[in-house]
ZADO-1210 file (C-alpha; in nm, 4 decimals, padded with zeros to 6 digits):
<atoms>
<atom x="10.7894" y="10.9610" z="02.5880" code="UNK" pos="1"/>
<atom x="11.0924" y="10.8054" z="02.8300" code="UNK" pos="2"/>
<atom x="11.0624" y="11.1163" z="03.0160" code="UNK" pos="3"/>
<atom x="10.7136" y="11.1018" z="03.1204" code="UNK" pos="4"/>
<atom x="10.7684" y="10.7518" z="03.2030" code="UNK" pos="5"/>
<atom x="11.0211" y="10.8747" z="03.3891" code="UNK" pos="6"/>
<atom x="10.8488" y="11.1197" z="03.5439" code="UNK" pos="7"/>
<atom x="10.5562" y="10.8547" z="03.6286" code="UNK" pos="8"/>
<atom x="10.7852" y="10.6230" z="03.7544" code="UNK" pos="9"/>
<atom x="10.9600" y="10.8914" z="03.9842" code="UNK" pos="10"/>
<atom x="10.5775" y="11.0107" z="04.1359" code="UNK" pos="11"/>
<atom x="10.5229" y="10.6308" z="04.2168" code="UNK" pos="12"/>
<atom x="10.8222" y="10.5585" z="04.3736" code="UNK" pos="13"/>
<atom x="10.7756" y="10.8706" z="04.5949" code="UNK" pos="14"/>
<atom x="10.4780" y="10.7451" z="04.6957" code="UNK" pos="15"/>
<atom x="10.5348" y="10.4395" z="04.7561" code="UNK" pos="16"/>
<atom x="10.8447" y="10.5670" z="04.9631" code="UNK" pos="17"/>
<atom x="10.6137" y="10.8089" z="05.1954" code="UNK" pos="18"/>
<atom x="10.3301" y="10.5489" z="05.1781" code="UNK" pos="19"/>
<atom x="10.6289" y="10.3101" z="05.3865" code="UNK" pos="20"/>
<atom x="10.7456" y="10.5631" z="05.6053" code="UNK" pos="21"/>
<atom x="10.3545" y="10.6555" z="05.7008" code="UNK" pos="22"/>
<atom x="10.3185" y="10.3167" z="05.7794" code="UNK" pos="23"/>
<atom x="10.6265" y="10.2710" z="05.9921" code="UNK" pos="24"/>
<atom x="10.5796" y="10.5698" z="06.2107" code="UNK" pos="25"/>
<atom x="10.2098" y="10.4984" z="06.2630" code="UNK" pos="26"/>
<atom x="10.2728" y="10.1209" z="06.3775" code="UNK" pos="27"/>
<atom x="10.5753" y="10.2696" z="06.5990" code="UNK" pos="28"/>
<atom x="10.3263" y="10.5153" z="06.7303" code="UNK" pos="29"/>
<atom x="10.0407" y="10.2909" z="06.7933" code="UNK" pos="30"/>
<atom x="10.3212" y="09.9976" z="06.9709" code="UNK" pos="31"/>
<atom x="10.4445" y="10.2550" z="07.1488" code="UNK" pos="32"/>
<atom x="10.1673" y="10.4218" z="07.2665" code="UNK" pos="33"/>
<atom x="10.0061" y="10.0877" z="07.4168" code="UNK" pos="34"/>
<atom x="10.3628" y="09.9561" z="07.5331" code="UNK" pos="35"/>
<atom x="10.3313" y="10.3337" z="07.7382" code="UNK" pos="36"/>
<atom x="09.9796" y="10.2622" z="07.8484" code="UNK" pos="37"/>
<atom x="10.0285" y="09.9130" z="07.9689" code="UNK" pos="38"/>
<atom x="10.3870" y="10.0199" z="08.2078" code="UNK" pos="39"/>
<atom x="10.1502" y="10.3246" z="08.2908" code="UNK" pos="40"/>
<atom x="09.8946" y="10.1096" z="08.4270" code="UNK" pos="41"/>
<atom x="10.1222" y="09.8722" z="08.5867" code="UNK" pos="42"/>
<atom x="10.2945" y="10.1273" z="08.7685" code="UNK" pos="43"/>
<atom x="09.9620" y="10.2612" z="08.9224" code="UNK" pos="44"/>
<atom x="09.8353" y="09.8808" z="09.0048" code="UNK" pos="45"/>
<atom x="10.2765" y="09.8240" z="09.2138" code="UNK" pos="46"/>
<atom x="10.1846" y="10.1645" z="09.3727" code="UNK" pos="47"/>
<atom x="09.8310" y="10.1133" z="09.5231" code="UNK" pos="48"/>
<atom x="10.0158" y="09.7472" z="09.6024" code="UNK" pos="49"/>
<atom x="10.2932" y="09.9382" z="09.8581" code="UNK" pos="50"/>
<atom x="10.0197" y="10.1836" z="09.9794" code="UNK" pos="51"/>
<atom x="09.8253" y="09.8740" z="10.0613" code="UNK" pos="52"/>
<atom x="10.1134" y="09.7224" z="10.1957" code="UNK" pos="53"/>
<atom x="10.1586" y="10.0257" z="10.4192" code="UNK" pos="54"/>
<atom x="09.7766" y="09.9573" z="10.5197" code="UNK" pos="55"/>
<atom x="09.8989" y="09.6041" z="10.6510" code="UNK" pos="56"/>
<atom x="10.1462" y="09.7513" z="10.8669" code="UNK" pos="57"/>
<atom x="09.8615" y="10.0146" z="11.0245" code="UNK" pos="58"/>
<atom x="09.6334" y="09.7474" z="11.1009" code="UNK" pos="59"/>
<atom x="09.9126" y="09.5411" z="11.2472" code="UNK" pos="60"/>
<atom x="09.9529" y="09.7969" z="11.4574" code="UNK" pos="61"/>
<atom x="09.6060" y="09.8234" z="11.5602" code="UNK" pos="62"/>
<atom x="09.6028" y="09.4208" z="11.6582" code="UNK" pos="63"/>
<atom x="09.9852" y="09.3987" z="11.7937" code="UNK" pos="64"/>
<atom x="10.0326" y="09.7545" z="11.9913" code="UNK" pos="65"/>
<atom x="09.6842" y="09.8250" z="12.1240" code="UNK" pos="66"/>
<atom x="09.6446" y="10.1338" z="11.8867" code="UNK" pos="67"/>
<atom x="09.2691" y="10.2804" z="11.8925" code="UNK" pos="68"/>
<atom x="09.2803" y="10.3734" z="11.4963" code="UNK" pos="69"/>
<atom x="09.5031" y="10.4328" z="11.2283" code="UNK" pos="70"/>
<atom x="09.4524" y="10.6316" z="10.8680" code="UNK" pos="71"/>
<atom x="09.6211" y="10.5391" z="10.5578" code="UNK" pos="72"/>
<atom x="09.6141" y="10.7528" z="10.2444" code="UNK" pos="73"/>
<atom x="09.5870" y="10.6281" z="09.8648" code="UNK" pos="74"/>
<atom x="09.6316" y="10.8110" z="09.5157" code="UNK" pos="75"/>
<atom x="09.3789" y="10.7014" z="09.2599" code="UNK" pos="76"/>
<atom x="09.4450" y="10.7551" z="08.9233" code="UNK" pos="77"/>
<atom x="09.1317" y="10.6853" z="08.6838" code="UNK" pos="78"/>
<atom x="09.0996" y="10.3418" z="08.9556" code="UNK" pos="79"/>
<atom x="08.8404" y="10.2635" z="09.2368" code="UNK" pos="80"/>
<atom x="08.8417" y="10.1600" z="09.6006" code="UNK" pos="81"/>
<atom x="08.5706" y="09.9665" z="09.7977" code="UNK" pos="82"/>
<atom x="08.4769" y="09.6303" z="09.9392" code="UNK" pos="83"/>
<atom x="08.4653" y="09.2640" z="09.7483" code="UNK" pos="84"/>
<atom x="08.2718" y="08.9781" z="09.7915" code="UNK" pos="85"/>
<atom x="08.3442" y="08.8342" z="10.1924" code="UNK" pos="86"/>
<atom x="08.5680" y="08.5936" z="10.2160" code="UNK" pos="87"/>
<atom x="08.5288" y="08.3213" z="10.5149" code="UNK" pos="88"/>
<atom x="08.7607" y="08.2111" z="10.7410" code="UNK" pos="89"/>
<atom x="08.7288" y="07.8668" z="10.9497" code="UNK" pos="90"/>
<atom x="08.9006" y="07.7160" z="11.1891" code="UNK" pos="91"/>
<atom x="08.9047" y="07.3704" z="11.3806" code="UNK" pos="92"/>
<atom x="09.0818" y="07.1445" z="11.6014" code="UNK" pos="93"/>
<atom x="08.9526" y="06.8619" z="11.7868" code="UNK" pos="94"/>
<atom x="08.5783" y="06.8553" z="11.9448" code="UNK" pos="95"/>
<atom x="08.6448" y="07.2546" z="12.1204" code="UNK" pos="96"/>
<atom x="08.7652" y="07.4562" z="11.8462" code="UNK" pos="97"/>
<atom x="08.5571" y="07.5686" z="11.5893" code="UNK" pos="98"/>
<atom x="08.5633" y="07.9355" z="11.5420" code="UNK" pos="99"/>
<atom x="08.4615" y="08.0923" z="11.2026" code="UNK" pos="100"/>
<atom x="08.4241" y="08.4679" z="11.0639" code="UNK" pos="101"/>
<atom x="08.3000" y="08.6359" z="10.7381" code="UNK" pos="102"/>
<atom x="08.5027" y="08.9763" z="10.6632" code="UNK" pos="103"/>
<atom x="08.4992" y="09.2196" z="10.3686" code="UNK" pos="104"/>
<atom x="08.7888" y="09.2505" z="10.1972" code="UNK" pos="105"/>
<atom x="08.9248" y="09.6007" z="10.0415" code="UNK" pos="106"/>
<atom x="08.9383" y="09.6134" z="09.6889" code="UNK" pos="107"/>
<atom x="09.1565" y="09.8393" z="09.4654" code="UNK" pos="108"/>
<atom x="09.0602" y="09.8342" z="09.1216" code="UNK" pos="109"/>
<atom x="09.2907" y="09.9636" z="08.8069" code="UNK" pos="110"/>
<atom x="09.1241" y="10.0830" z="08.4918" code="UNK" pos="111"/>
<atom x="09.2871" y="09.8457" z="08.2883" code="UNK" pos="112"/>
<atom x="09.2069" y="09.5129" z="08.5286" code="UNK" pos="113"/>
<atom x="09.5001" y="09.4851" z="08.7589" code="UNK" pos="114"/>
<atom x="09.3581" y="09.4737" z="09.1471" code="UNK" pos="115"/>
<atom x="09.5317" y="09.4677" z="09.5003" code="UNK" pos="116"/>
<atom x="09.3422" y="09.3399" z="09.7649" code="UNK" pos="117"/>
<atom x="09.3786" y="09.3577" z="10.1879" code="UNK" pos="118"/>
<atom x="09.2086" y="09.0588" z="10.3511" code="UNK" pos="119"/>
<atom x="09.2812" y="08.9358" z="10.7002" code="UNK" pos="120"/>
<atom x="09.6430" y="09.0838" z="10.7176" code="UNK" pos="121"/>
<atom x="09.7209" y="08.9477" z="10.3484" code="UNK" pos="122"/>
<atom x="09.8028" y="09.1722" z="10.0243" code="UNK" pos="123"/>
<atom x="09.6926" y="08.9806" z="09.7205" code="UNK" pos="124"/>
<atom x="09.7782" y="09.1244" z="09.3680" code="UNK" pos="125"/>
<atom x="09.5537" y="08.9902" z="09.0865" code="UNK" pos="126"/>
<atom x="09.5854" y="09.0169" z="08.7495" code="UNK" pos="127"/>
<atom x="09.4515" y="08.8515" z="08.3904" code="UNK" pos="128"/>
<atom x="09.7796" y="08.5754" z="08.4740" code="UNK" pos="129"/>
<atom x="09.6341" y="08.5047" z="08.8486" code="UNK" pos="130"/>
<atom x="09.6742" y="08.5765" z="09.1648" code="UNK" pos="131"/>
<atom x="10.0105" y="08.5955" z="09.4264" code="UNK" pos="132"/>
<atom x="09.9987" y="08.6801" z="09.7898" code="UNK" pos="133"/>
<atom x="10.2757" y="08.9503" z="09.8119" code="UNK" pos="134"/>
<atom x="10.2243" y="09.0205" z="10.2077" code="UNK" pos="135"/>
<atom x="10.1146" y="08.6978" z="10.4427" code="UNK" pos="136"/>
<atom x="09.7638" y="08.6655" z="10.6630" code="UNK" pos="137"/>
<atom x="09.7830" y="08.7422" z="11.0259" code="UNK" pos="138"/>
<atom x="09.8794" y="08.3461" z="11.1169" code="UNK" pos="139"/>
<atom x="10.1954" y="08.2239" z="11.2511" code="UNK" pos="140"/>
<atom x="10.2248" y="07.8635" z="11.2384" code="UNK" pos="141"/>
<atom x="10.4442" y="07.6129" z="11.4675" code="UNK" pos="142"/>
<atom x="10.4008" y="07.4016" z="11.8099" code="UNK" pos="143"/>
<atom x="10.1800" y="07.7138" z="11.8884" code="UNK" pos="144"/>
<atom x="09.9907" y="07.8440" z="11.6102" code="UNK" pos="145"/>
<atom x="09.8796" y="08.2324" z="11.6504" code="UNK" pos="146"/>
<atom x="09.5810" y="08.2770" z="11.4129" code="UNK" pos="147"/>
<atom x="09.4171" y="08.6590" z="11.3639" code="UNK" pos="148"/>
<atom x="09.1107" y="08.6865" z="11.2386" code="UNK" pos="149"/>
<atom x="09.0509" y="09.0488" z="11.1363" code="UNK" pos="150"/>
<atom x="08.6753" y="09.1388" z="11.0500" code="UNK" pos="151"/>
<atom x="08.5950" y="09.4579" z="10.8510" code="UNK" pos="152"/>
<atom x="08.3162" y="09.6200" z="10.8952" code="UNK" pos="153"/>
<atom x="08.2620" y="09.8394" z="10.5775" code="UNK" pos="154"/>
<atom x="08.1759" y="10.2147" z="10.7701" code="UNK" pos="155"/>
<atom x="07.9901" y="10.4950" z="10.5610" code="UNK" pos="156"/>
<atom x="08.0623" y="10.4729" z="10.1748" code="UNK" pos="157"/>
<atom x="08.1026" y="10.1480" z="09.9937" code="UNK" pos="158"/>
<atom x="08.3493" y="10.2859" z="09.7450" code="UNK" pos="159"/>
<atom x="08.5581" y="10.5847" z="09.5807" code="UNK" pos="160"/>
<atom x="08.6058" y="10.6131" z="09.2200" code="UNK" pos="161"/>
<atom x="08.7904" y="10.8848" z="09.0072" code="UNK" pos="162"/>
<atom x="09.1390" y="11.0469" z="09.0403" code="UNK" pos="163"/>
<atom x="09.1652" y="11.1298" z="09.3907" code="UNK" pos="164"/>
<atom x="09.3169" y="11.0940" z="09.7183" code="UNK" pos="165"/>
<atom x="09.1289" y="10.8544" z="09.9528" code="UNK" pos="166"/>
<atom x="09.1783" y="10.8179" z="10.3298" code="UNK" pos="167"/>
<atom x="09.1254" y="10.4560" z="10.4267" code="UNK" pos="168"/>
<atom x="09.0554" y="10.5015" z="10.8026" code="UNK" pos="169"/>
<atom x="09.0529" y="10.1622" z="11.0189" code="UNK" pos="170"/>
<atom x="08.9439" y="10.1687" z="11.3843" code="UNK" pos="171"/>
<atom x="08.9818" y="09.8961" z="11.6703" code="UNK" pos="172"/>
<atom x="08.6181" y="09.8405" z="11.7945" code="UNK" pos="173"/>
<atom x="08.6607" y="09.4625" z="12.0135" code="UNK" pos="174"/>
<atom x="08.9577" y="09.2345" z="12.0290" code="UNK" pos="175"/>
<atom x="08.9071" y="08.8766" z="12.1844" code="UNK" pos="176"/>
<atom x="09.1957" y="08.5728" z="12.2415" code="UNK" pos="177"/>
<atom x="09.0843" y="08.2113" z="12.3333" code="UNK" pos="178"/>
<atom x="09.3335" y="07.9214" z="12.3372" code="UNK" pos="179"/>
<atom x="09.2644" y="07.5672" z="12.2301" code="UNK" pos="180"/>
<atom x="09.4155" y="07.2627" z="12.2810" code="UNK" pos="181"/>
<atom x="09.4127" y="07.1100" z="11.9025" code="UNK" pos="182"/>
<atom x="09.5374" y="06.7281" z="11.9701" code="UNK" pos="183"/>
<atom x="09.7878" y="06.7738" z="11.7184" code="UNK" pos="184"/>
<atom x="09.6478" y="06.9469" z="11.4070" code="UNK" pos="185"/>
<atom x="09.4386" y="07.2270" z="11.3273" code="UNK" pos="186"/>
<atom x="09.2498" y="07.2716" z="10.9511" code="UNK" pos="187"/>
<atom x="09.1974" y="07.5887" z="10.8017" code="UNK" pos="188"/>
<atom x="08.9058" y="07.6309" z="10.5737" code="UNK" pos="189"/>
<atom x="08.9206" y="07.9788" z="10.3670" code="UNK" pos="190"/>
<atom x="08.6523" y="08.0816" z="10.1445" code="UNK" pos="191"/>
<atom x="08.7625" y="08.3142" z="09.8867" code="UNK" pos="192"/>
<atom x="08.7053" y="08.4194" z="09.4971" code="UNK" pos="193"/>
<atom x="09.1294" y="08.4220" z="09.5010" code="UNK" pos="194"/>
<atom x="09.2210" y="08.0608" z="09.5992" code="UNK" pos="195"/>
<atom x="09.5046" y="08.0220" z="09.4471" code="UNK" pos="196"/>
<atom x="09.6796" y="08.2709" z="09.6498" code="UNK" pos="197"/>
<atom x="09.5868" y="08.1403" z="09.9645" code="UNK" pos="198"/>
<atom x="09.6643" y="07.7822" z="09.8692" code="UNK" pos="199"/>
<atom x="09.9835" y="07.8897" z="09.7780" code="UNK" pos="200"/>
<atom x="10.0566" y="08.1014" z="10.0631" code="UNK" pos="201"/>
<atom x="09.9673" y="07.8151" z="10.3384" code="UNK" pos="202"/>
<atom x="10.0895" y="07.5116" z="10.1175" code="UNK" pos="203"/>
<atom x="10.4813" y="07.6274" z="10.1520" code="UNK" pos="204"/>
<atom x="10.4815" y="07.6306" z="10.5231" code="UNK" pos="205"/>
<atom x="10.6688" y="07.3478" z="10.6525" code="UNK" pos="206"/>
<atom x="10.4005" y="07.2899" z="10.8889" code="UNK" pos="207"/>
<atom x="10.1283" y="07.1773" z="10.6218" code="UNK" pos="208"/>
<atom x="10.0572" y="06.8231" z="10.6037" code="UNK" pos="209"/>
<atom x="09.7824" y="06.8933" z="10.3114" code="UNK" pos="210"/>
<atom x="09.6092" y="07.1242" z="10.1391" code="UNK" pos="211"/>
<atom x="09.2803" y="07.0685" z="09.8966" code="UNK" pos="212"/>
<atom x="09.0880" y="07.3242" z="09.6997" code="UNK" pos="213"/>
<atom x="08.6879" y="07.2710" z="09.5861" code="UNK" pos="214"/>
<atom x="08.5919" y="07.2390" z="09.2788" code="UNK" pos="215"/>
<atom x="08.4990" y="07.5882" z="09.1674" code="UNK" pos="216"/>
<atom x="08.0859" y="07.6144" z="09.1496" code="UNK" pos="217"/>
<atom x="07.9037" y="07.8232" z="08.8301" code="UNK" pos="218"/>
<atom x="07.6672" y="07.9988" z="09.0736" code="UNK" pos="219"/>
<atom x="07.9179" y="08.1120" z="09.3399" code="UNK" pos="220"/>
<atom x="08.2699" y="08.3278" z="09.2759" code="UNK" pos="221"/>
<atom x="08.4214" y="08.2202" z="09.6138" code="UNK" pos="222"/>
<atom x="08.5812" y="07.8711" z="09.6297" code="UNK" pos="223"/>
<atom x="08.6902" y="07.6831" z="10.0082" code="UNK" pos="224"/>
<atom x="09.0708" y="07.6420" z="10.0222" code="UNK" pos="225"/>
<atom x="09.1227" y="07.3248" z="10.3322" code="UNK" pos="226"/>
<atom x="09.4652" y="07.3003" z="10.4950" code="UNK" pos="227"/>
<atom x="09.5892" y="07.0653" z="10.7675" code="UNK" pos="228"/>
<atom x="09.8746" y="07.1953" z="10.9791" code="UNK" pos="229"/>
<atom x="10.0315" y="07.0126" z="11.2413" code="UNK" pos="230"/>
<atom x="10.0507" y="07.2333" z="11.5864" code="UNK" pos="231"/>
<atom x="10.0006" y="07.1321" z="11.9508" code="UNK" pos="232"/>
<atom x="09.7527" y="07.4571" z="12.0485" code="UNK" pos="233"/>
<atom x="09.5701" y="07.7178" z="11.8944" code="UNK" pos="234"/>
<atom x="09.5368" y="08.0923" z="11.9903" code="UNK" pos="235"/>
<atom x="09.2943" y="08.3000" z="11.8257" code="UNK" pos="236"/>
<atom x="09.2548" y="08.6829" z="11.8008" code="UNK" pos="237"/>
<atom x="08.9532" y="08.7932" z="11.6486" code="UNK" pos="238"/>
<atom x="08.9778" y="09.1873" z="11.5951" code="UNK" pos="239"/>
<atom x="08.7050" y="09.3681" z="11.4987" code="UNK" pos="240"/>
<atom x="08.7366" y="09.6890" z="11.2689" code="UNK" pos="241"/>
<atom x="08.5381" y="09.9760" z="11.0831" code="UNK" pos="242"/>
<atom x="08.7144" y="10.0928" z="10.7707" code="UNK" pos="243"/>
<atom x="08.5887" y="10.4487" z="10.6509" code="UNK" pos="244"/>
<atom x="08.6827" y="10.5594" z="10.3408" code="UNK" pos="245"/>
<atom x="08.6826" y="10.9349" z="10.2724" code="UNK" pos="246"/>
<atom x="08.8172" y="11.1701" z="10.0088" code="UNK" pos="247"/>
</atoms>
């Protein structure tokens, strides 16, 4: 009799032993397995952020140095590419200057949420904590304030999806500059679905006296960032691009 008891008690220990280590390797599997998934996923969303960086620098070129066009290739990996709601960008200073200009920004989507976005010379990363503004817009402020106002003109396809490489092709089609005299100050209206980026990217200029934000309205994704900055004149580019996107 003790040594069937025994013999029970050894078959329930053993399982109870196995039943353990099943468990711990299956909830080191499944935490490791997302814990690979989510630096997986995060390394594709910094990546698309340098190549988009790199697309900064190509259109900078294409404003600064006269250059006719410029290409700039992307990997995607199970992510998207295309254009995002416009975003609106307003400027005014006294009764003379009041230039404004809708462009489309270019959107780079990640499978598991993250996105990277090139609007008006700025790279904006968002994810599910917000947004940050990890390259600045085309506007240098001080006693002479240099404003660029790039519009993209979505060219061809609206977007690439998949794992593939995409060419993002951007070409110089006009390029204007007007001066204004601003009386002291110029304000700097941006409507965008990412304000907190832009707020935050204007707002630590020394040159900002103020900057306000809209309330954020149920029927409409974009929201007006206002700044005041305190310059004596105003010099505005407005470039004009098509962006093709091929793969």
């Amino acid at each position: 009799m003790r040594e069937r008891e025994r013999g029970v008690s050894e078959v329930v220990s053993f399982v109870i032993v196995f039943s353990l280590i099943i468990l711990a390797v299956g909830t080191t599997y499944v935490a490791g397995l997302s814990g690979i998934q989510d630096a997986r996923e995060n390394e594709q969303v910094t990546n698309a952020q340098r190549a988009f960086d790199v697309l900064a620098d190509n259109v900078d070129d294409l404003v600064d140095s006269g250059a006719p066009s410029r290409a700039t290739s992307l990997k995607l990996t199970e992510a998207s590419i295309g254009y995002g709601d416009p975003v609106t960008v307003n400027l005014t200073a006294g009764p003379d200057a009041n230039v404004s200009y809708e462009t489309r920004p270019l959107v780079y989507r990640a499978n598991g949420g993250g996105e990277i976005v090139y609007v008006n010379g700025a790279v904006i990363r968002s994810e599910s904590g917000g947004s940050v503004m990890t390259n600045p817009p085309e506007v240098l402020f001080g006693d002479r304030t240099l404003a660029t106002l790039i519009v993209a003109q979505p060219n061809g396809r609206q977007s690439v999806g998949g794992s593939t490489q995409v060419l993002v092709r951007t070409t110089r089609t006009n390029r204007t500059v007007t001066t204004y005299d601003t009386g002291g100050s110029v304000t700097m209206n941006v409507t965008t679905p990412r304000p907190t980026a832009w707020r935050n990217a204007i707002e630590s200029r020394p040159e900002t006296q103020s900057c306000t934000v809209t309330d954020r309205d149920a029927t409409a994704p974009e929201v007006t960032v206002s700044c005041t900055v305190e310059t004596d004149s105003l010099v505005v580019r407005v470039v004009t691009l098509d962006v093709t996107l091929t793969s």
